[in-house]
C-alpha positions, 0 to 999 in steps of 0.5 A: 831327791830320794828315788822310789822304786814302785811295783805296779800291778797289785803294789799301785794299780789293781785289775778289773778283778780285784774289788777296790771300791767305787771310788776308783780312776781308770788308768790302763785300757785295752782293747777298749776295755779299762782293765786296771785301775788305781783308788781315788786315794792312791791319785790323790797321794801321787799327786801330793808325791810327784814333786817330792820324790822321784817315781820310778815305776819298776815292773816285770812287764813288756814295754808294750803291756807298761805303754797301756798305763796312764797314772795321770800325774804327768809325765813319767822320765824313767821307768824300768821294765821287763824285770829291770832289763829295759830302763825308759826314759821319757818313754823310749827305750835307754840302748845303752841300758838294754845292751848291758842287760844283755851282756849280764845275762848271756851266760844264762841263755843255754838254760833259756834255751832248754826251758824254751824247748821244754815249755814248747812242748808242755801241753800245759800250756794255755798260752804263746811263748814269748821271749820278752825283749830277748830277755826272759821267757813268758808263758801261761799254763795249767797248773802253774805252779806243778810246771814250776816245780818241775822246771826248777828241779830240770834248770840250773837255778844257778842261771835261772829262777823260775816264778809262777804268779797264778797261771802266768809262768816266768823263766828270768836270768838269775842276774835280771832282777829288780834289785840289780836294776835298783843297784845299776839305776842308783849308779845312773841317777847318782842318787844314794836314798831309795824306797822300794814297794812291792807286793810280790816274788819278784819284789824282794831283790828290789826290797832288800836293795832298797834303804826302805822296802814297803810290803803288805801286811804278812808279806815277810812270812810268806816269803820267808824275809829274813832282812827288815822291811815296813809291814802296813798294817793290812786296814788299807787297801795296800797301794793307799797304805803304802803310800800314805806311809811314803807320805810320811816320810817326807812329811 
């Protein structure tokens, strides 16, 4: 069975902010509130999906933020957040996975540290800094991508990258992406064919990893792709388009 290695948030499931129509299914809630949402489209294709390929949800976030999604297909065996640090399997965390995620990035914990101790005294920041499952660090700031800037020109990149994905700002170990975990699940499933989607930075190592990567329309020259990836066309919103294309490889 072909693993497909999905992104989730602006890839599958959309937040309240974004205009996906009315025909729409709430899939994550918090604090009471539905806050994220997939189309009638995108549910109806996963079902169609679930049987045919093995879905693997892959996503930088926590396992508590991954905890609030219900897709409604079922249960989910694997799943692989924090960037690919944490493999889930039947909802629990895999230990063995977890430790050798730590062994891959201990030698970028010195550059970790400094970033901590320079974000901690950052008055651009807007949010707590966390250390996600002792993994990466996680803020918010003003100014976001000026803070990025800047904190790469500081680091040694060749320990760690540094995204902003608006004013959420990530420092990740360079050997914590989702590529690696596509590389390491690959060995752990023992399956050769994989598709991976995904819409953003984070995406790409993940995408060139993949035997077929699917990207939104204009993705490869934002991002200065140079390997082959799968535009969609951009018609569709990204998540029914994508997965229509999915659809059809297995058709």
């Amino acid at each position: 069975m072909t693993v497909f290695h999905v992104d989730l948030d602006n890839t599958l499931i959309y937040s309240y902010k974004h205009d996906i129509g009315e025909k729409k299914i709430a899939v994550e809630t918090y604090q009471g509130r539905e806050i994220s949402f997939v189309t009638q489209n995108t549910y109806a294709q996963l079902q169609a999906l679930k049987n045919k390929i093995l879905i693997v949800p892959t996503s930088t976030r926590s396992i508590e933020q991954y905890k609030r999604i219900d897709l409604h297909t079922g249960e989910i065996t694997f799943a692989l957040v924090c960037n690919g640090g944490v493999l889930l399997v039947n909802g629990e965390k895999d230990l063995s996975w977890y430790k050798m995620s730590k062994a891959m990035t201990e030698e970028s914990l010195p550059a970790l540290e400094y970033a901590h101790s320079l974000l901690t005294k950052d008055n651009r920041r807007t949010f707590e800094l966390r250390w996600i499952e002792d993994l990466f660090l996680f803020t918010k700031c003003e100014h976001s991508e000026k803070v990025v800037n800047e904190l790469r020109k500081i680091l040694d990149t060749k320990k760690v990258n540094v995204f902003c994905n608006k004013e959420k700002v990530y420092v990740i170990p360079i050997g914590l992406n989702k590529g690696k975990a596509l590389q390491r699940f690959r060995e752990y499933i023992h399956r050769d064919k994989t598709i991976a989607a995904g819409d953003s930075e984070f995406d790409i190592p993940m995408l060139e990893a993949a035997d077929i990567g699917i990207v939104p329309k204009s993705f490869s020259s934002t991002y200065s792709i140079t390997f082959p990836l799968e535009e969609m066309c951009g018609t569709e919103i990204f998540s029914d388009e994508m997965l229509k294309r999915v659809s059809e490889l297995f058709s």
